[in-house]
Every structure is written in structure tokens, then in C-alpha cells.
C-alpha positions in Angstrom: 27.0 -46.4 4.3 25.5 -47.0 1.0 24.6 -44.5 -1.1 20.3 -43.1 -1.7 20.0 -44.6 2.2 17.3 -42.6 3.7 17.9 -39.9 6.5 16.2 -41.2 9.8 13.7 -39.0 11.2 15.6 -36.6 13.4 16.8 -35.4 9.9 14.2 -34.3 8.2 13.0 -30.6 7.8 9.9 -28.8 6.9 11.4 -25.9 5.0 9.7 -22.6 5.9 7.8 -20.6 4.0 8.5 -17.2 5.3 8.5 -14.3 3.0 11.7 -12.8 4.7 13.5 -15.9 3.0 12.4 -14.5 -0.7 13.5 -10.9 0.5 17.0 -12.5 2.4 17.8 -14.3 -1.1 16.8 -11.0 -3.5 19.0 -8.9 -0.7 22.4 -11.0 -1.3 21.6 -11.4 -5.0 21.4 -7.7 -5.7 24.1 -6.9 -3.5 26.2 -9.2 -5.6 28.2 -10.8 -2.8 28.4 -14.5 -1.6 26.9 -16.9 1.2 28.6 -20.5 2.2 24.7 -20.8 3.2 24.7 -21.2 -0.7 27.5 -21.9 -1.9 28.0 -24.9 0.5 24.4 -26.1 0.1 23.6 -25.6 3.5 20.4 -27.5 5.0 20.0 -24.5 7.7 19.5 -21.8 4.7 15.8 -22.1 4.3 15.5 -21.2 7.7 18.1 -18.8 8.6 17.3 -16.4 5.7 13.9 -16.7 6.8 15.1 -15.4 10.1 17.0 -12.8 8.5 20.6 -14.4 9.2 23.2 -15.4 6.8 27.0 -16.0 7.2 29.0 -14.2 4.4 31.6 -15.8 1.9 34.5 -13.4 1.4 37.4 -14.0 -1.3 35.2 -15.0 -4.0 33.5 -18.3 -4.2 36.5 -20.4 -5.7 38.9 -22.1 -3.2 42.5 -23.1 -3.8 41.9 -26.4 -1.1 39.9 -29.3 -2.4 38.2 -30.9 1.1 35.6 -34.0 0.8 33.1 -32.6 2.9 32.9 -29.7 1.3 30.9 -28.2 -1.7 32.4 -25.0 -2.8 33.8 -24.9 -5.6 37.7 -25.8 -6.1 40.0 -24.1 -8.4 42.4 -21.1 -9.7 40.6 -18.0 -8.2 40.1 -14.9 -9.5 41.9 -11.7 -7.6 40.1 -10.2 -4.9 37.5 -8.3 -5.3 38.4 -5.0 -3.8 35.1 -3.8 -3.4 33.9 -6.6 -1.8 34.2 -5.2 2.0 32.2 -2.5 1.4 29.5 -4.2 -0.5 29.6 -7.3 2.8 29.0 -4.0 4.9 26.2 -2.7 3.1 24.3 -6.1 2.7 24.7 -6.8 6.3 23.2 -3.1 7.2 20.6 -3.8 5.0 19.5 -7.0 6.5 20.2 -5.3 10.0 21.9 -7.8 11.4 23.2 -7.9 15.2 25.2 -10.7 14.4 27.4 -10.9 11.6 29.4 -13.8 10.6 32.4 -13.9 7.7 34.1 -16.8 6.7 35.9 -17.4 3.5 37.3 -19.7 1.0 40.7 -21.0 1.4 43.2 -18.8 -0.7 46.4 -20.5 -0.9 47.7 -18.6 -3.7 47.3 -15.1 -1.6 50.8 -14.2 0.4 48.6 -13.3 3.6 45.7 -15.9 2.7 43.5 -13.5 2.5 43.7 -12.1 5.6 43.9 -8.3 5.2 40.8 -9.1 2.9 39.0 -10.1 6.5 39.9 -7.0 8.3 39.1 -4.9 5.7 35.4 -6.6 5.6 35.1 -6.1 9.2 36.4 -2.2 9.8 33.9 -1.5 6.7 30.9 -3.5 8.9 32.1 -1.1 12.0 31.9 1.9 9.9 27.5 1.4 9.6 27.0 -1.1 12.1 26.9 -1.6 15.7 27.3 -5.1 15.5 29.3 -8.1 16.7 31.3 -9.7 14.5 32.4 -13.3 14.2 34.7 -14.5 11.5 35.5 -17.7 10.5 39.1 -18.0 9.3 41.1 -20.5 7.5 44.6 -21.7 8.7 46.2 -19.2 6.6 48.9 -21.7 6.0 50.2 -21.2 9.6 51.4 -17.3 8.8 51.5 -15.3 12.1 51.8 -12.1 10.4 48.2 -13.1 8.9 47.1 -13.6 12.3 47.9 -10.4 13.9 46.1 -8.6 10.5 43.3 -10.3 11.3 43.0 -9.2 15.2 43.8 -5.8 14.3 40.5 -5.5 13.5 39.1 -6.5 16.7 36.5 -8.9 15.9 34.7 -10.1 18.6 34.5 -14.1 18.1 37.4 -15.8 15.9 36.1 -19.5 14.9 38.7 -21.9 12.7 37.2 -25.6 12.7 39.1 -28.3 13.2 36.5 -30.1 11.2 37.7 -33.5 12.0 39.8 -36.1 14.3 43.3 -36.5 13.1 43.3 -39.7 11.2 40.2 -38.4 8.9 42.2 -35.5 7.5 43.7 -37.5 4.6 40.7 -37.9 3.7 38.3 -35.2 4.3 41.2 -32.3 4.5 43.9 -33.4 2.8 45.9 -29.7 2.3 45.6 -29.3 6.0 46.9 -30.3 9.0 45.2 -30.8 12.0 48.7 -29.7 14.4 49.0 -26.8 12.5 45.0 -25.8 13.2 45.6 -26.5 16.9 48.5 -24.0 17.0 46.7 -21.2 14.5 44.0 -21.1 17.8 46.9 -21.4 20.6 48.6 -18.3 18.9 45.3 -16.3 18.9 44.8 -17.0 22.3 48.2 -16.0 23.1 48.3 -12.6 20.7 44.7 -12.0 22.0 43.5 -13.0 25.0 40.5 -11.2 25.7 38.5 -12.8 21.8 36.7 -15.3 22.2 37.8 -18.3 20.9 35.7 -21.0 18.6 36.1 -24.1 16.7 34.1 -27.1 15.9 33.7 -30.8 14.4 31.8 -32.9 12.1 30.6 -36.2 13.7 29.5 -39.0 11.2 32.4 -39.4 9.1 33.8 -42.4 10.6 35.4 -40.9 13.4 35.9 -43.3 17.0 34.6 -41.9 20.5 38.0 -41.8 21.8 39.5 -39.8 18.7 36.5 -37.3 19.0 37.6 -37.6 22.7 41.1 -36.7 22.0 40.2 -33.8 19.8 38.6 -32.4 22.3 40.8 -32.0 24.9 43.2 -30.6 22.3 40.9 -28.0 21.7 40.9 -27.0 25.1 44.3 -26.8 25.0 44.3 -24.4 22.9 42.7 -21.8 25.0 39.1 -22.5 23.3 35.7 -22.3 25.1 33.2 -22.6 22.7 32.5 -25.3 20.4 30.1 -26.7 17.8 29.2 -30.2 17.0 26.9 -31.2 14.1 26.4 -33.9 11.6 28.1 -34.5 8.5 25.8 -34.5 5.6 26.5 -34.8 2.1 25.7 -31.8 0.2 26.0 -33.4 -3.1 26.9 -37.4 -4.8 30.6 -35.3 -5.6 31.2 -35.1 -1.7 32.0 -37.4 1.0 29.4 -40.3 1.9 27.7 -39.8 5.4 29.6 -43.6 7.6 26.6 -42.6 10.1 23.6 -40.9 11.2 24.3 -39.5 15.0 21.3 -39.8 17.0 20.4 -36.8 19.4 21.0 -38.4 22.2 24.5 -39.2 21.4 24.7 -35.5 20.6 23.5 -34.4 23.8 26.3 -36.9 25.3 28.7 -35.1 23.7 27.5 -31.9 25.1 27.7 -33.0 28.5 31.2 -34.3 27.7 32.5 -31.3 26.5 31.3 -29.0 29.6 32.7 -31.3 32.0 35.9 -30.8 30.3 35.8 -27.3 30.3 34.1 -25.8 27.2 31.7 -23.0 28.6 29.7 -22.6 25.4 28.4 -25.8 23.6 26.3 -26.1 20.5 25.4 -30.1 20.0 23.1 -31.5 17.7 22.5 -32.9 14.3 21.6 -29.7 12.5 24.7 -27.2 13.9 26.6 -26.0 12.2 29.6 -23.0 13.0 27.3 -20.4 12.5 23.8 -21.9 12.7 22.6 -20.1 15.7 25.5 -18.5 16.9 26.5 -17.5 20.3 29.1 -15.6 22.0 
């Protein structure tokens, strides 16, 4: 696709002008912690702050990985912030949130990943908050004893995207691997049965209907039911190039596809994203 082509119209937003989106933005500024709705430029964050909704980005905002989709920034990261859980907690009691959502950058250079980091965050959320809590984890690097930290704390949805079909992943996640994401979700299922399990994909990035196809059923292998497809868009000219604008209707193919091969919970269209309307 070249690059400046326009967006067809299925892509284009009217950005709201809601007040709560001033207050949302002044909340998680004071509280000094940060959001992959900003830090990952994404198009939903007009809206969802104007709704009072934002998915929190634990472990600072620098990751160890450097993926071509994504826009956070890539580096050497400072130490975790050990205050960080608490302040997470407090933001998301003062939004009063019934949903919260924590995801993180990817921190190689931790021995756990990062992962006691996550349960912290969430037994501080339970501590104020009658909420439920999805968290969006990274592959940890495969570690199993990162794993069971992280269900310790009993969330109640655990998401890790796949992202991609296998092929891409030189490309667009080149310090993962797409076997080793498939077994990170088969060994939740196994430890913990009873969480609901999540992952997702990014269609437009030159991927082939029978790879998406393939991915799939892999996920359901895995023991995963619910599942979000959206389109890749390029948050900045430093990122990945969009190969091609999904319409809705091939979406909405792709929803039907995935229920009749097993997935009870399907978000499919251009502007979802892993936490962009969540359910459970």
C-alpha cells in the first residue's frame, strides 16, 4: 500500500467532544501513571475516555521488544516503579470503573517479566474496588513460574494476543514466537481452568485467509473462547504500513467464522481493539 493513501470511509471518526474526555485525560495525568490508549496512539481514545474507560500501562512506558506495529516506545527501561500498583488502584477508583483492564510493556530484562508487577497491581485494585479485572499479559518469555504469579491473583479475564499469523512475525514481532504464545494460553488454561481466556489478531498486514484460518483454530486449541479482530492501522510513518483496508463485511465474515468454530465471545470489526469495548 503506498504511503499518505486515504482511509476509506468505514475509517473515519468524528472525535467526541465530551467533557468526561478532558476530566479522563487530567485524572491519569495527575495520577502520574500510564495508558497504551496513549502511549500506543490509539484511534479509540477520544472516545473511550469520553466514556470514562481506559486500559492501564504497567511497567513503565519503555519496552525491551521492538514490534512493527507497535508505537510504544523501545529501549533500556528504567526499574519498576514500586508505587505504581497503588497509584493504578487509585486512578481506576477514581474513574470508578467496573471494568478494569492492565496490560504492560514487554520487560525482557525482568527475571519474572514483570509478572509479580501484574499481581501486585491487581490485589491493590481488589483492595478499593469491586471490579473485574482483565489483564493483558506478555509471553513472559515462556516462564511458568511467571504464570502461576500472575493467576495467584485471580483475575478474572487473562488476554495475550497472538497479534498475527505465523509467517508475519519476522516481521511485525520479531522477539516472539508465535508457538510459544499458543502454549503461554494452553498452560493458563491448564493451571486455571475456570479464567477466562482471551487473545486476538490484527487483520490488514498482509496476512492470507487460510493463515488467519489456521490461527484460528490454534487458538481454540488452546482452550480460548473469546477473541478480538480489528484492523491494523499505523499509528505513526516509524511503524508498519497498513497492505489493506478490511471492509466490514469481511469483518463480520470473520465473525461468523470464528463462532462456528467454537469461539463463544467475538469482537469483529475495523475499530477493535483488545480492550475497546470489552467483554467477559
Amino acid at each position: 500500500m503506498q504511503q499518505g493513501q486515504r482511509k476509506p470511509s468505514w475509517l473515519k471518526q468524528r472525535l467526541p467532544t465530551a467533557p468526561e474526555y478532558e476530566v479522563v485525560r487530567r485524572l491519569i495525568k495527575h495520577a502520574k501513571v500510564n495508558t497504551v490508549c496513549q502511549e500506543a496512539r490509539c484511534p479509540n481514545q477520544w472516545e473511550c475516555f469520553s466514556k470514562k474507560t481506559a486500559t492501564f500501562l504497567i511497567l513503565g512506558n519503555i519496552c525491551t521488544r521492538n514490534c512493527g506495529f507497535c508505537a510504544v516506545k523501545n529501549g533500556i527501561p528504567p526499574a519498576p516503579d514500586i508505587n505504581e500498583p497503588k497509584q493504578v488502584a487509585l486512578a481506576a477508583f477514581e474513574l470508578g470503573l467496573k471494568h478494569v483492564v492492565i496490560t504492560s510493556v514487554t520487560r525482557d530484562d525482568l527475571r519474572d517479566g514483570g509478572a509479580r508487577h501484574f499481581a501486585d497491581t491487581i490485589r491493590e485494585i481488589r483492595k478499593r474496588s469491586r471490579v473485574t479485572i482483565e489483564i493483558l499479559i506478555p509471553d513472559f518469555q515462556g516462564n511458568i513460574d511467571a504464570i502461576q504469579q500472575v493467576i495467584s491473583a485471580q483475575p478474572d479475564v487473562i488476554n495475550h494476543n497472538i497479534e498475527t499469523v505465523p509467517c508475519l512475525y519476522p516481521l511485525v514481532r520479531p522477539q516472539a514466537k508465535y508457538r510459544r504464545s499458543l502454549e503461554l494460553l494452553s498452560a493458563i488454561k491448564k493451571q486455571a481452568p475456570h479464567i477466562p481466556l482471551k487473545s486476538g489478531l490484527m487483520l490488514g498486514l498482509g496476512e492470507r485467509k487460510n493463515e488467519v484460518e489456521d490461527a484460528l483454530h490454534d487458538l481454540y486449541e488452546t482452550g480460548c473462547r473469546s477473541l478480538t479482530l480489528g484492523q491494523y492501522l499505523q499509528p505513526s510513518k516509524n511503524q508498519l504500513q497498513v497492505n489493506r483496508y478490511i471492509p466490514p463485511e469481511e469483518f463480520e465474515f470473520w465473525k461468523d467464522t470464528s463462532i462456528t468454530i467454537g469461539f463463544t465471545k467475538v469482537a469483529s470489526a475495523p475499530f477493535v481493539r483488545s480492550s475497546y469495548r470489552a467483554t467477559i
